[in-house]
Backbone as numpy.savetxt, mean C-alpha at the origin, in Angstrom:
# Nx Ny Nz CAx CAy CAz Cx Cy Cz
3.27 0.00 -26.51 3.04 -0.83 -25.30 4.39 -1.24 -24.71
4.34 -1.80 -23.30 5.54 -2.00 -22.94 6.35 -2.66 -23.70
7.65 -3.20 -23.43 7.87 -4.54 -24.40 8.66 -5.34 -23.07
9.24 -5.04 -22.08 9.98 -6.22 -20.91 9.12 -5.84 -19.68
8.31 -6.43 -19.25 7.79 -6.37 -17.77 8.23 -7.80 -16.80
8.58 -7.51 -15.98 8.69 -8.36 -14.74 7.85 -8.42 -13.12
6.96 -9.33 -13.55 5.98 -9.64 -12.04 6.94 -10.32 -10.84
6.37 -9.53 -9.69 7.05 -10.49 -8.24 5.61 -11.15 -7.77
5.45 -12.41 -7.66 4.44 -12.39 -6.45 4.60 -13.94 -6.77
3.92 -14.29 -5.21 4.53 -15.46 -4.53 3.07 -16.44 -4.83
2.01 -16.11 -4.95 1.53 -17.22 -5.00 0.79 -17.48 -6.43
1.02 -18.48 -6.67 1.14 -19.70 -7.97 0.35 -19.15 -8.75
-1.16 -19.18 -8.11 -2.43 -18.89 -8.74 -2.39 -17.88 -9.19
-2.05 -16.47 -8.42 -2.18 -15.21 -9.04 -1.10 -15.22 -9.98
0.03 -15.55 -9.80 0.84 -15.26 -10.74 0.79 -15.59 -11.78
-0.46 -17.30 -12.04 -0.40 -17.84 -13.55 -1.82 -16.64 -14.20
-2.24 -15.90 -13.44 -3.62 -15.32 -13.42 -2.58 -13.91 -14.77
-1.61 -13.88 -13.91 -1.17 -12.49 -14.40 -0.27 -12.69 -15.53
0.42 -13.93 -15.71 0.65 -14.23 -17.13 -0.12 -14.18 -18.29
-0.94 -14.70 -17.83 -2.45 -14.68 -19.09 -2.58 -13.28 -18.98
-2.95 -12.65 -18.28 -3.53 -10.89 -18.67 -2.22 -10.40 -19.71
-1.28 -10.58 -19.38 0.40 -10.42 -20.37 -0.05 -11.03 -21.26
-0.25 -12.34 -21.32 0.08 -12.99 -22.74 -1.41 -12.16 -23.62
-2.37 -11.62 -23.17 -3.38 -11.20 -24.00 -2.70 -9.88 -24.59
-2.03 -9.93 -23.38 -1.82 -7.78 -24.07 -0.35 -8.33 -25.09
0.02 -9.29 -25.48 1.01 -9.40 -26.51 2.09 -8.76 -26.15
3.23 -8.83 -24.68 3.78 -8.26 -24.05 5.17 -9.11 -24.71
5.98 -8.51 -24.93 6.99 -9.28 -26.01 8.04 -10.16 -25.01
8.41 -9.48 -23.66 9.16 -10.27 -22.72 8.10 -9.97 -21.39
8.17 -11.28 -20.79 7.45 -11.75 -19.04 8.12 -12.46 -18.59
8.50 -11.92 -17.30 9.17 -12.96 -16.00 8.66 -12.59 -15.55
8.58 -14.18 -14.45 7.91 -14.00 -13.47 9.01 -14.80 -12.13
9.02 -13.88 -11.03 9.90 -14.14 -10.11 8.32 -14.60 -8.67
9.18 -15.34 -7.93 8.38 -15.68 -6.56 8.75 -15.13 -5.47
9.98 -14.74 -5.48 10.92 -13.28 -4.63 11.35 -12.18 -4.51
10.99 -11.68 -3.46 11.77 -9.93 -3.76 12.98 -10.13 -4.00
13.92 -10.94 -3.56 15.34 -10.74 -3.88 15.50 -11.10 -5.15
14.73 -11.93 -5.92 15.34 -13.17 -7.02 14.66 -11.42 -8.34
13.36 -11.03 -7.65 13.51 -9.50 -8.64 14.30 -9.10 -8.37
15.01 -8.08 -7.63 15.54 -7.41 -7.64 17.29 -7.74 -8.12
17.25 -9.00 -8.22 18.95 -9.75 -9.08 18.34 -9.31 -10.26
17.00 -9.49 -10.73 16.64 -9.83 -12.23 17.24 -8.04 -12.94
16.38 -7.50 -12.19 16.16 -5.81 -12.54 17.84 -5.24 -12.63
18.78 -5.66 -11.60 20.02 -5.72 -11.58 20.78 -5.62 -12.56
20.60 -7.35 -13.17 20.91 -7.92 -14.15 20.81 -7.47 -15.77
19.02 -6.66 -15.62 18.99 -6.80 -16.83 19.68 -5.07 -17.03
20.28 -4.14 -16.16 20.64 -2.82 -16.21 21.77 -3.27 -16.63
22.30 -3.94 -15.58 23.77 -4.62 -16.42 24.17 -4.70 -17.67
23.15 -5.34 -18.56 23.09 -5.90 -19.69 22.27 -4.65 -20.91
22.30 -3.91 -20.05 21.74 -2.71 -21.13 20.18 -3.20 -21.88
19.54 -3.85 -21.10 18.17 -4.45 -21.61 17.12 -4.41 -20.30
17.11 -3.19 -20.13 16.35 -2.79 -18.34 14.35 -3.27 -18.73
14.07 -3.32 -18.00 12.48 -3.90 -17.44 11.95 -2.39 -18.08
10.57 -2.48 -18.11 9.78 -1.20 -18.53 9.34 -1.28 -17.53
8.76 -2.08 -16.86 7.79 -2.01 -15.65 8.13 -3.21 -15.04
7.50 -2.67 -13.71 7.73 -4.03 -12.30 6.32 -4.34 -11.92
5.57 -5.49 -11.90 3.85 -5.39 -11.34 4.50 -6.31 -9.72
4.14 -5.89 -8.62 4.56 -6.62 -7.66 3.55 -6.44 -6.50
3.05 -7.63 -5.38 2.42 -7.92 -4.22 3.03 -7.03 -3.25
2.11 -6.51 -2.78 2.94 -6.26 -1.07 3.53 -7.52 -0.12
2.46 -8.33 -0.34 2.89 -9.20 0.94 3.77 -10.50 0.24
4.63 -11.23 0.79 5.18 -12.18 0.24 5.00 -13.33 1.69
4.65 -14.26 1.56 5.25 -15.41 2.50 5.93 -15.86 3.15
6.71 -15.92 4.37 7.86 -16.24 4.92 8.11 -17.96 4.24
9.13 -17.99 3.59 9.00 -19.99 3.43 10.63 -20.02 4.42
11.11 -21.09 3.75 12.49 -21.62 4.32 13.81 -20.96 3.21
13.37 -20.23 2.61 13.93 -19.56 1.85 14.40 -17.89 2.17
15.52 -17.83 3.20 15.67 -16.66 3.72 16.13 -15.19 2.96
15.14 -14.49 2.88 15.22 -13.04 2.14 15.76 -11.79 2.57
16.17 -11.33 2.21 16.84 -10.00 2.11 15.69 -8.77 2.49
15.25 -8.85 1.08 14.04 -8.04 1.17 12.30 -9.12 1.09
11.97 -8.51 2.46 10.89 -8.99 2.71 9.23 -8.75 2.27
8.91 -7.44 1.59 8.25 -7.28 1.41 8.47 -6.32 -0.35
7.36 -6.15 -0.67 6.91 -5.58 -1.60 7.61 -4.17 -1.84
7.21 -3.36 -0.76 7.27 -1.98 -0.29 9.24 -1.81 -0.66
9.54 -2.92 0.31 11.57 -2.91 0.04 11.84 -2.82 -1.27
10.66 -3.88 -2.13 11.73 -4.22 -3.65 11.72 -3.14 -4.11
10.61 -2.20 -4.17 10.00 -1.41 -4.79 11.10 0.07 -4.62
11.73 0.09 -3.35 12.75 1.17 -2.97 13.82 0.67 -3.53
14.30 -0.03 -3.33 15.55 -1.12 -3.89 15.68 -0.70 -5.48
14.26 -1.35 -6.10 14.52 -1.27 -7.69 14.41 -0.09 -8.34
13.77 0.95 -7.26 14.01 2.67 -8.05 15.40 2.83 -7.90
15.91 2.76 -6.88 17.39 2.94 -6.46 18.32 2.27 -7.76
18.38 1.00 -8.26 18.72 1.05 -9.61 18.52 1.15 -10.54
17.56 1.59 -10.89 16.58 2.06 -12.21 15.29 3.04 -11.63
15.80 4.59 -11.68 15.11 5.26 -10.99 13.85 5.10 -12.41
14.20 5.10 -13.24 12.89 5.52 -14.18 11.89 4.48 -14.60
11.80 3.01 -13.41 11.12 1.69 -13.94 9.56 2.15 -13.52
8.81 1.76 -14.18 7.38 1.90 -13.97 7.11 0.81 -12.92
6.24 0.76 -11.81 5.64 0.32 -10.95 4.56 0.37 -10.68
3.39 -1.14 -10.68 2.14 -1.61 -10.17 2.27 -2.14 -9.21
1.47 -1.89 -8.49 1.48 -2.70 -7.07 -0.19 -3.54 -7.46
0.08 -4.66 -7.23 -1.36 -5.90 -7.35 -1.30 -6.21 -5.85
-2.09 -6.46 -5.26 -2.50 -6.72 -4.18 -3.81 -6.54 -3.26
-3.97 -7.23 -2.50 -5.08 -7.46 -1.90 -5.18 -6.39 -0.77
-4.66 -5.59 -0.45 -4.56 -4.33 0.47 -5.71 -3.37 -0.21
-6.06 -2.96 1.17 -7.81 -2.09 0.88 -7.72 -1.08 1.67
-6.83 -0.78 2.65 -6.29 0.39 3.27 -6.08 1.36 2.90
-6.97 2.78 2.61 -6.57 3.83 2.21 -5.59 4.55 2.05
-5.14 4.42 3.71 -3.71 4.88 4.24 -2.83 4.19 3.53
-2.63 3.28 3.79 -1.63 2.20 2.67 -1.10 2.74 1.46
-2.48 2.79 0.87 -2.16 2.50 -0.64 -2.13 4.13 -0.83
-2.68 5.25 -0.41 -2.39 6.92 -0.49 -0.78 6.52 -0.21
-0.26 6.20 0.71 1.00 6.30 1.10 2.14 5.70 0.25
1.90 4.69 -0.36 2.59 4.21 -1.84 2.30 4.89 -3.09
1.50 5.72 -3.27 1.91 6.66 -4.05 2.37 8.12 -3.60
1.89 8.55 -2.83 2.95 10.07 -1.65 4.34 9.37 -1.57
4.65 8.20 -1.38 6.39 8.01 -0.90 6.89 7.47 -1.59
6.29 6.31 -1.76 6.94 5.39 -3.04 6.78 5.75 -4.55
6.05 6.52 -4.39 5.41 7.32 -6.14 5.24 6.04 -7.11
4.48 5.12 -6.33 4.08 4.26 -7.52 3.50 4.62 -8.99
3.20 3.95 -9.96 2.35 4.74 -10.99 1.08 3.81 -10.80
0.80 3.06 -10.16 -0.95 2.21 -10.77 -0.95 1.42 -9.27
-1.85 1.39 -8.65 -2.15 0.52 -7.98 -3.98 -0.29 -8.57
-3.25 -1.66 -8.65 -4.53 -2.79 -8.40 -4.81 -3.80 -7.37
-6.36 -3.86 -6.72 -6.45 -4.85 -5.89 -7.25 -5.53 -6.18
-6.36 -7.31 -5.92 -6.77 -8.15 -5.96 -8.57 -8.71 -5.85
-9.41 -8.64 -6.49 -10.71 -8.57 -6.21 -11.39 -9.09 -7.63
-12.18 -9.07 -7.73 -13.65 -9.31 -8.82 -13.19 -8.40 -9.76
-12.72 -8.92 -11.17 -12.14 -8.23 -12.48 -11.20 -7.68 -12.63
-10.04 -7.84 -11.38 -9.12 -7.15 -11.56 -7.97 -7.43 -12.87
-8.65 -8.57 -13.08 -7.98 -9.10 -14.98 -8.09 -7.74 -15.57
-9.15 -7.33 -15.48 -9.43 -6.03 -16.44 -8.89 -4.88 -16.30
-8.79 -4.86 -14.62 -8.34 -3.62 -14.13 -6.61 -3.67 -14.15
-6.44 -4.40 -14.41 -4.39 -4.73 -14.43 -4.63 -4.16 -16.03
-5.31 -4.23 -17.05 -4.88 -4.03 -18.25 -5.19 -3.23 -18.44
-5.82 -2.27 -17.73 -6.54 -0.59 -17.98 -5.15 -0.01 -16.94
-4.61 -0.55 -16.27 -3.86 -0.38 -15.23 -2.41 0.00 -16.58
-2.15 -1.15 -17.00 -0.81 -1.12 -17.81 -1.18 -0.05 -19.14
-2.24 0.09 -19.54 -2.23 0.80 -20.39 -2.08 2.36 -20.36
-2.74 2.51 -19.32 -2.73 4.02 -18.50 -1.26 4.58 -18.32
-0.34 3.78 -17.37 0.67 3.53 -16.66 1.39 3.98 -18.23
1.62 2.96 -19.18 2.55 3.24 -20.32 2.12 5.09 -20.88
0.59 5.22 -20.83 0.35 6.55 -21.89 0.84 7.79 -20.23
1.77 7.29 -19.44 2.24 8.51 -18.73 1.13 8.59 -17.73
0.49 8.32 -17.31 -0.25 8.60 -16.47 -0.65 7.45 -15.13
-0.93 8.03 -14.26 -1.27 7.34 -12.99 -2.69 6.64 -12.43
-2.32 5.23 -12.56 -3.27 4.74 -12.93 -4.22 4.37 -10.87
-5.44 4.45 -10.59 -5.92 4.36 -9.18 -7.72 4.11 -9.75
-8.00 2.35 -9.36 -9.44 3.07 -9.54 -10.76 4.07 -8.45
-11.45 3.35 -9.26 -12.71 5.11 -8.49 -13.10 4.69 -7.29
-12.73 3.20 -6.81 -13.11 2.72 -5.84 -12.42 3.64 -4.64
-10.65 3.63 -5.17 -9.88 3.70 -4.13 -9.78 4.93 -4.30
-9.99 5.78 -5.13 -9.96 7.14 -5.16 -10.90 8.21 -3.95
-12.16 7.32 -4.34 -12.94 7.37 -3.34 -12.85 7.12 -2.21
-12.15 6.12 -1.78 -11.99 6.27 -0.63 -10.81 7.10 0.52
-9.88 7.24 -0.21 -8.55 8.37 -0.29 -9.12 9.78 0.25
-9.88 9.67 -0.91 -11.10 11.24 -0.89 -11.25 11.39 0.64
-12.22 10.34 0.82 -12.72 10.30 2.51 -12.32 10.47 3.09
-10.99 9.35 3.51 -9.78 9.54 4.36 -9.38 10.75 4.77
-8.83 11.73 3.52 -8.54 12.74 3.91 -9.01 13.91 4.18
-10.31 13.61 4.19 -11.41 14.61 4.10 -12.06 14.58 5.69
-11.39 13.57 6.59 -12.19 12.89 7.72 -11.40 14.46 9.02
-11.99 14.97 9.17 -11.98 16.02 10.47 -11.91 15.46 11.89
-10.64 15.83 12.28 -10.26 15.59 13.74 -10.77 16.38 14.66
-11.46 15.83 15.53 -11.86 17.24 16.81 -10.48 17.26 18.16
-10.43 17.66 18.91 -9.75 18.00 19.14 -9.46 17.07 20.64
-10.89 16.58 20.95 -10.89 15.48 21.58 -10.59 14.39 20.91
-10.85 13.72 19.52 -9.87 13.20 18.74 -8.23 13.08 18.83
-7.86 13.90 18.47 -6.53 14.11 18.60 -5.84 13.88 20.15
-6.51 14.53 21.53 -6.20 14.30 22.40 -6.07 12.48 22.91
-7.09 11.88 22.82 -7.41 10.18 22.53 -5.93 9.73 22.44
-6.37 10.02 20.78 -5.14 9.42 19.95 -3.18 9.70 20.66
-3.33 10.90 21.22 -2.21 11.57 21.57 -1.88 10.48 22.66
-2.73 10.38 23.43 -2.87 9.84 24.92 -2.26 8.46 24.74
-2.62 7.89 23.79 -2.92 6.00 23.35 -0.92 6.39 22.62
-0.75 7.04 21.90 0.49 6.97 21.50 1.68 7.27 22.54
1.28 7.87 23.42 2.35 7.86 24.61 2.23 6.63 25.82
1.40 5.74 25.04 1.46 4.72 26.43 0.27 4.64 27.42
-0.20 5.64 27.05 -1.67 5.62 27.90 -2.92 4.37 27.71
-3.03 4.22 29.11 -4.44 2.81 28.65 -5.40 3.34 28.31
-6.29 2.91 27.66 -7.34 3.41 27.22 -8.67 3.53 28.07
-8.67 2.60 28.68 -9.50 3.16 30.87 -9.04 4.55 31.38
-7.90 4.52 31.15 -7.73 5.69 31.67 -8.15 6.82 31.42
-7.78 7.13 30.10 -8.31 8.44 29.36 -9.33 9.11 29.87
-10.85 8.53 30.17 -11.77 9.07 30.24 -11.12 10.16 31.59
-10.45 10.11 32.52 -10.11 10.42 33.90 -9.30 11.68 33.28
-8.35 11.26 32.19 -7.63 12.54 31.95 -8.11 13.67 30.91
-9.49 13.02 30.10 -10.09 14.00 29.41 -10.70 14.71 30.49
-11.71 14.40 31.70 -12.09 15.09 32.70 -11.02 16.39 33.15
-9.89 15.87 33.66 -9.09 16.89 33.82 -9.19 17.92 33.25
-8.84 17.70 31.96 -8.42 18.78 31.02 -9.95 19.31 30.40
-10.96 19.31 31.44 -12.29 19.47 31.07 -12.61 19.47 29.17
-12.06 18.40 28.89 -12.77 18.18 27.79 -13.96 17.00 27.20
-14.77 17.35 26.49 -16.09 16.74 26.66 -16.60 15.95 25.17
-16.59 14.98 25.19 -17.53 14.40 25.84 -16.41 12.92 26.30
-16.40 12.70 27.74 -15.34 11.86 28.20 -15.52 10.87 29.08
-16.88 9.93 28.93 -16.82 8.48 29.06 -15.90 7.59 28.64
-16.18 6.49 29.20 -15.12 5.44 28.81 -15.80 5.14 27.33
-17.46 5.01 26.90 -17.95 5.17 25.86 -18.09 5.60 24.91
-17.68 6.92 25.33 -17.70 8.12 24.18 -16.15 7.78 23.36
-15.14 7.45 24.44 -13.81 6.97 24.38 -13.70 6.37 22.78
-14.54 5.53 23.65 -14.58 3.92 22.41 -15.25 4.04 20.86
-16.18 4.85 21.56 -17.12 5.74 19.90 -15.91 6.21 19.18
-15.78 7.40 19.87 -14.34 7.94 18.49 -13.56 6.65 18.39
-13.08 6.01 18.77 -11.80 5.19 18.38 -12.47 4.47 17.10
-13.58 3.95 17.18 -14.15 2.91 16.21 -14.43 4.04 15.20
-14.74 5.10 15.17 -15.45 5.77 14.05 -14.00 6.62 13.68
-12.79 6.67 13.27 -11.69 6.69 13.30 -11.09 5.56 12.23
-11.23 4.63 13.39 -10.57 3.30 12.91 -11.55 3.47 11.42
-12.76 3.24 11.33 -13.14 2.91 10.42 -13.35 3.91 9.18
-13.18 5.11 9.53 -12.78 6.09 8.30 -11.81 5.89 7.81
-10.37 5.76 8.79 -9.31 5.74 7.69 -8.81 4.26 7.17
-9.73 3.12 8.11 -9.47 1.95 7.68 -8.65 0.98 8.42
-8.45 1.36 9.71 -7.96 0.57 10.62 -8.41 -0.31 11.89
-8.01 -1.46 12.05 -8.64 -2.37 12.45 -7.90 -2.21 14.28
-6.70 -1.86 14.37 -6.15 -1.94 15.65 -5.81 -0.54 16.06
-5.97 0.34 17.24 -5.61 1.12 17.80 -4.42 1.69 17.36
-3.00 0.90 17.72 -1.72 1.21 17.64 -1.49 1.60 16.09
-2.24 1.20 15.03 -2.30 1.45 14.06 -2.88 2.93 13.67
-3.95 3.52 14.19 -4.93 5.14 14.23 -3.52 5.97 14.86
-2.43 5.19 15.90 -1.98 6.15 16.62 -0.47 6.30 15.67
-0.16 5.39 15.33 1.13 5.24 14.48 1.00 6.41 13.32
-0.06 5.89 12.43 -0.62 7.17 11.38 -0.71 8.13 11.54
-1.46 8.82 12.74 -1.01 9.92 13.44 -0.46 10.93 13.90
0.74 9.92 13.76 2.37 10.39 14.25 2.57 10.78 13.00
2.35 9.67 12.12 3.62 9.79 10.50 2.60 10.98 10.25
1.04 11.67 10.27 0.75 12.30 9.62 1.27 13.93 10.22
1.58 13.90 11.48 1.77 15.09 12.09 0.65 15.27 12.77
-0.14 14.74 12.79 -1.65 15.40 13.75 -1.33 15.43 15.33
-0.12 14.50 15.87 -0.11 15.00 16.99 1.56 14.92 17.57
């Protein structure tokens, strides 16, 4: 089992939540930091000292307080602390339910385990660390499943055009006028709005600029 893990996350509750799941699994060293920066001194520190972390469990999101940071989010520490310890194991805990998201932290960031915050995730952090240590990549069936979908979701070509349109600046009134043009069908302002919502909600997005951003990073248009 591991023997030095270090948690980032900012709020109180989860973090005393995630001590206890440690102190059950008989984890021989736990810190717990409330900052991306104050980890990433720790992880620093302990390379320094020839006594490096086995693993990092860390939030995406952190809090803005009066306490001005360096690194702001989760996603930074997480680049940051491979960069000095390319070989540290990484969980991401968090409340993120975004397919795209969380596919994309393991494609870039090559996390090893993602858990979200939800109903038993006590359990699922310790099936999480156990997995994670025996070499393997830990994702449950929830999010697997839904990954599945995501990428399984077929663009038509009026799809793609939409989306193309909305990423160059185009209003979304408009479109219907320039799908006409380009006689493509089916091109109400309704039909418009149908794909956008049935889109949004396959891959899990709540705002437009968001379907069109993804888009881009995926190459679809």
């Amino acid at each position: 089992m591991f023997k030095k893990i270090l948690i980032a996350e900012d709020q109180q509750s989860a973090n005393i939540s995630l001590q206890k799941t440690l102190h059950d699994l008989q984890i021989e060293t736990t810190d717990y930091v409330y900052y991306c920066d104050h980890a990433l001194s720790w992880i620093k520190n302990a390379q320094r000292d020839q006594a490096p972390y086995d693993l990092l469990i860390t939030d995406l999101s952190f809090e803005p307080d009066n306490n001005t940071q360096v690194l702001e989010h989760g996603t930074d520490l997480i680049r940051e602390a491979r960069n000095v310890h390319p070989d540290l194991k990484v969980i991401v805990f968090s409340g993120e339910n975004r397919p795209s998201v969380i596919d994309d932290l393991f494609e870039n960031l090559k996390i090893d385990g993602y858990v979200r915050k939800a109903r038993h995730d006590a359990d699922h952090l310790k099936q999480a660390i156990h997995t994670v240590y025996n070499e393997k990549r830990y994702q449950p069936s929830a999010i697997k499943q839904a990954i599945r979908e995501e990428n399984s979701f077929e663009f038509t070509t009026v799809d793609i055009t939409i989306v193309s349109l909305l990423y160059q600046g185009e209003m979304q009134k408009n479109i219907p006028f320039i799908l006409k043009q380009r006689q493509l069908k089916p091109c109400s302002l309704s039909s418009v709005e149908k794909r956008l919502n049935i889109m949004k909600e396959a891959l899990g997005f709540v705002k437009n600029e968001q379907l069109a951003v993804y888009c881009k990073e995926k190459g679809l248009i």
